[in-house]
N, CA, C and O of each residue as an XYZ file, in Angstrom:
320
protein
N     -18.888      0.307      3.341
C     -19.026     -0.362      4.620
C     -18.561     -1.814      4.542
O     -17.732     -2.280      5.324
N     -19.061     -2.413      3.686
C     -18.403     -3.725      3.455
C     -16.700     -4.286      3.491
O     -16.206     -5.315      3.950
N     -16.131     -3.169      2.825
C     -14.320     -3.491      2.954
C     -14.388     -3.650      4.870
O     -13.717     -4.444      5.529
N     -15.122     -2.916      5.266
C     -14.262     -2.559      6.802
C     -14.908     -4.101      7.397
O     -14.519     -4.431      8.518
N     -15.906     -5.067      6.647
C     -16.023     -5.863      6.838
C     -15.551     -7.117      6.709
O     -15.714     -8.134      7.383
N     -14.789     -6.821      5.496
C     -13.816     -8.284      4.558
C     -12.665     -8.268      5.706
O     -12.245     -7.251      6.258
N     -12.208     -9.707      5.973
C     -10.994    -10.400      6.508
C      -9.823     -9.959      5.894
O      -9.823     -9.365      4.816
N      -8.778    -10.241      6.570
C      -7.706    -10.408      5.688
C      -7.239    -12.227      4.968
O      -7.445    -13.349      5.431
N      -6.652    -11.819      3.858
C      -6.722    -13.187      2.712
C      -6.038    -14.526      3.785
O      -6.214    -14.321      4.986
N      -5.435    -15.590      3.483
C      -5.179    -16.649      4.503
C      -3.699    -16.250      4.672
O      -3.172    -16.483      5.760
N      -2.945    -15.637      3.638
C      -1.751    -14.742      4.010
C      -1.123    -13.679      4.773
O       0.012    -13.293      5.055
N      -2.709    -13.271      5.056
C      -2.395    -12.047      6.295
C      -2.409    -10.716      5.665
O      -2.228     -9.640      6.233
N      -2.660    -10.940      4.353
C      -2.043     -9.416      3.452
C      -3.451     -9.075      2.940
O      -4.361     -9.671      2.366
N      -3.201     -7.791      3.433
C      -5.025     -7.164      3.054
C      -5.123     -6.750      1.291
O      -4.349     -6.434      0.388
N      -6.336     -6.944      1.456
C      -6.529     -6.730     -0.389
C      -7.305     -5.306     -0.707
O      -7.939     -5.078     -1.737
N      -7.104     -4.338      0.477
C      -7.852     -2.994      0.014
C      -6.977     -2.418      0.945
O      -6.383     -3.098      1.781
N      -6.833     -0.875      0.820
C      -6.466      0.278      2.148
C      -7.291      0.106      3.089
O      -6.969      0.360      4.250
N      -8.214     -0.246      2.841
C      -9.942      0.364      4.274
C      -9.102     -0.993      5.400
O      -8.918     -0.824      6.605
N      -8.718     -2.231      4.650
C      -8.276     -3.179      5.979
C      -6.753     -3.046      6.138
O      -6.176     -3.500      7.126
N      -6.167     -2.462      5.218
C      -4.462     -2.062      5.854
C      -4.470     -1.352      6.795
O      -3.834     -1.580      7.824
N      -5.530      0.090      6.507
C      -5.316      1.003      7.113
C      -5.389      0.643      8.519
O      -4.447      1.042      9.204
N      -6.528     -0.189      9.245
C      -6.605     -0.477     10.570
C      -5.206     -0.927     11.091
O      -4.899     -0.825     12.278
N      -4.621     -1.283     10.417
C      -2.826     -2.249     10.962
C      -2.137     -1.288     11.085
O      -1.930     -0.524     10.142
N      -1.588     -1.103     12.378
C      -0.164     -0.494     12.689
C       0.989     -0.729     11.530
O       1.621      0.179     10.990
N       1.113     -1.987     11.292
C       2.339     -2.097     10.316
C       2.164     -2.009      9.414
O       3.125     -1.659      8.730
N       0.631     -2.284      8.597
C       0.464     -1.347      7.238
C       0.522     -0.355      6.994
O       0.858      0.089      5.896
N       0.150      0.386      8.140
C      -0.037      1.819      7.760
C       1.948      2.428      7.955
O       2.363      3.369      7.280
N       2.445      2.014      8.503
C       4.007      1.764      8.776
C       4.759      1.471      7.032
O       5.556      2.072      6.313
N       4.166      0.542      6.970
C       4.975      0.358      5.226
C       4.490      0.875      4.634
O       4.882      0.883      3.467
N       3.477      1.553      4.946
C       2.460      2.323      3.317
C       3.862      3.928      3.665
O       4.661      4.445      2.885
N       3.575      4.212      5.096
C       4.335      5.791      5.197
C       5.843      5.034      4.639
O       6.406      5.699      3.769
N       6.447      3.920      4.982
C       8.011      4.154      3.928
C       7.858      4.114      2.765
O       8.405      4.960      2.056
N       7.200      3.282      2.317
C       7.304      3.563      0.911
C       6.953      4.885      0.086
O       7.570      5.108     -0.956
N       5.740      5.967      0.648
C       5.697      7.032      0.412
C       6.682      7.827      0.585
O       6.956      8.695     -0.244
N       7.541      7.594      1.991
C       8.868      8.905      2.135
C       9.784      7.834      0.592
O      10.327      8.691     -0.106
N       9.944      6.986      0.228
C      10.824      7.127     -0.329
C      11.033      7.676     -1.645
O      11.870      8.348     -2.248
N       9.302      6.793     -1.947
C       8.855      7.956     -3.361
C       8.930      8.935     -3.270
O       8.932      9.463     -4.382
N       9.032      9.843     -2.222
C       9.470     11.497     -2.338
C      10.572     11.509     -2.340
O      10.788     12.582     -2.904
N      12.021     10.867     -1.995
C      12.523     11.396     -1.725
C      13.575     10.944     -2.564
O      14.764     11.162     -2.334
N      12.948     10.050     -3.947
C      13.896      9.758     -4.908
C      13.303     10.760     -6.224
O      13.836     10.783     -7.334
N      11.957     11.658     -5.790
C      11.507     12.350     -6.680
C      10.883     11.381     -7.917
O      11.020     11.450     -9.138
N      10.291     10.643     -7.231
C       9.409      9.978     -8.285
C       8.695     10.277     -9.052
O       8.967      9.805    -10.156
N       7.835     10.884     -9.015
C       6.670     11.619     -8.991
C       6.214     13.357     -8.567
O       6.755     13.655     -7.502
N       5.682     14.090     -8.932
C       5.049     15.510     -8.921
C       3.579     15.676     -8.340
O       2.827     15.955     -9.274
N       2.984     15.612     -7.275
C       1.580     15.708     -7.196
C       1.317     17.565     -7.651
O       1.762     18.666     -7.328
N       0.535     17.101     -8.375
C      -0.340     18.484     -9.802
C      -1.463     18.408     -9.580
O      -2.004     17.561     -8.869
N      -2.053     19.429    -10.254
C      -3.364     19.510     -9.975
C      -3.823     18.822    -10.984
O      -2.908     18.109    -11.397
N      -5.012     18.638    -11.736
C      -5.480     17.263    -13.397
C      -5.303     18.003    -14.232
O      -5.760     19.093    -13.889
N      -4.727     18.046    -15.521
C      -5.272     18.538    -16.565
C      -6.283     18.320    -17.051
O      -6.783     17.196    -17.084
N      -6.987     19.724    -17.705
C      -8.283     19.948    -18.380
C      -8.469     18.431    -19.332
O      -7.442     17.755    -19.277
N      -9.333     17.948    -19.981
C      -9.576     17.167    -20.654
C      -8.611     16.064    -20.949
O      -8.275     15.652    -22.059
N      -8.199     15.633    -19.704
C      -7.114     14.505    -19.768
C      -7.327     13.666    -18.474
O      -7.670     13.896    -17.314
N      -6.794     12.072    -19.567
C      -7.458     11.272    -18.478
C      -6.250     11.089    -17.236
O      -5.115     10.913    -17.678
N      -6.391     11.113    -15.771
C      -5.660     10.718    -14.571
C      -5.766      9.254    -14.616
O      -6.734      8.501    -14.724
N      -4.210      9.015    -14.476
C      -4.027      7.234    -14.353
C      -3.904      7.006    -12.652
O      -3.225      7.791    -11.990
N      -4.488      6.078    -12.135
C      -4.985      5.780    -10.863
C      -4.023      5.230    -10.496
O      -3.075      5.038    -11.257
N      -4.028      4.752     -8.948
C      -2.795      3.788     -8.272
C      -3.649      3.093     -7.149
O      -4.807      3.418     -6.889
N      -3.145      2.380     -6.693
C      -3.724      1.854     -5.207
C      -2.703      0.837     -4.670
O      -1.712      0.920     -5.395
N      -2.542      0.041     -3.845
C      -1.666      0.102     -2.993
C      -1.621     -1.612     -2.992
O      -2.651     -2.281     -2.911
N      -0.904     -1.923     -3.047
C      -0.189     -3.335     -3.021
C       0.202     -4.015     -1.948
O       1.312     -3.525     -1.742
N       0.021     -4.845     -1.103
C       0.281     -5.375      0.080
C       0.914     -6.401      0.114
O       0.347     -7.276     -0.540
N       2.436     -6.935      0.868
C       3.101     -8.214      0.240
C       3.730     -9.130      1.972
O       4.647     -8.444      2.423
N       3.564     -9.868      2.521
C       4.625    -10.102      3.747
C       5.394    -10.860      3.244
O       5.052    -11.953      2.791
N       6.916    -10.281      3.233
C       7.630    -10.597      3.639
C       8.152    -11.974      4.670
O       7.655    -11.843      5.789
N       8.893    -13.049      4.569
C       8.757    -13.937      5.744
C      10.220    -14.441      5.421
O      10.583    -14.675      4.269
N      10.910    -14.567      6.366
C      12.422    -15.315      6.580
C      12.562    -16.797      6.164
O      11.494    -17.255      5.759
N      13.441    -17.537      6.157
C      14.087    -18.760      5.862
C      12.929    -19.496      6.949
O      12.196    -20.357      6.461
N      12.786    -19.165      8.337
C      11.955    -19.750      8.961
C      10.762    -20.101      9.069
O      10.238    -20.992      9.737
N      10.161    -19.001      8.048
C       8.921    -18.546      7.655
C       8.146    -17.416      8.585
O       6.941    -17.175      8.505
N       8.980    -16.839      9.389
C       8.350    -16.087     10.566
C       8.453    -14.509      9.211
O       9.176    -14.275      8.242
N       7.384    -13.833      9.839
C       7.388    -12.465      9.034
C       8.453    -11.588      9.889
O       8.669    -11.197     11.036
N       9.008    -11.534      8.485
C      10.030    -10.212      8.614
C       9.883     -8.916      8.580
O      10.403     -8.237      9.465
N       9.194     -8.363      7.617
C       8.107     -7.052      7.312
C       7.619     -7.200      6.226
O       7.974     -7.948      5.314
N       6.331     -6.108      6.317
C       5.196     -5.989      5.604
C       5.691     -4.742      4.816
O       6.300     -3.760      5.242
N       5.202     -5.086      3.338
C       5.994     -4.397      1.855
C       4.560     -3.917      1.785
O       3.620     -4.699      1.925
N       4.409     -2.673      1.575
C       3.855     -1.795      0.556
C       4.087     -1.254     -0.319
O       5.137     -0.612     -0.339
N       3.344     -1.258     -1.290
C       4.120     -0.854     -3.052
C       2.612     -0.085     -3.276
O       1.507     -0.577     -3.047
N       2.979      1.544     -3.898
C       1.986      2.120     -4.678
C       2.202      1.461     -5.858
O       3.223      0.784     -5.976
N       1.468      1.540     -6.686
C       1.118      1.135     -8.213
C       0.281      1.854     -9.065
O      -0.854      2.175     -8.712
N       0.880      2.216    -10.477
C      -0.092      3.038    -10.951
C      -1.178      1.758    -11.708
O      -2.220      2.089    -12.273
């Protein structure tokens, strides 16, 4: 309950999914960057192997801003 409570940082760029997700344009750069990871075949989603550890990811949030400083777009990056 608390994330859906935290601000975003003085940059504008959220520091969890729970406050991207509310943004139109986060949730916008989170879906390109996912089509592209599919579609350079990055990655395999599998089911876990037995007695092996799963390496985690979560999601990276960056704006983007022009020569003017006006935002250009909002970068999402998975990360393992």
């Amino acid at each position: 309950m608390w994330s859906t409570l935290c601000t975003l940082d003085n940059s504008g760029e959220p520091s969890h999914y729970k406050q991207a997700v509310l943004s139109e344009d986060w949730r916008n750069a989170m879906k390109e960057e996912f089509e592209a990871l599919q579609k350079q075949g990055t990655w395999e989603l599998l089911p876990p192997p037995i007695n092996r550890n799963v390496i985690g990811s979560k999601w990276v949030y960056k704006i983007k801003k022009d020569q003017d400083g006006k935002v250009s777009r909002h970068k999402a990056r998975l990360v393992a």
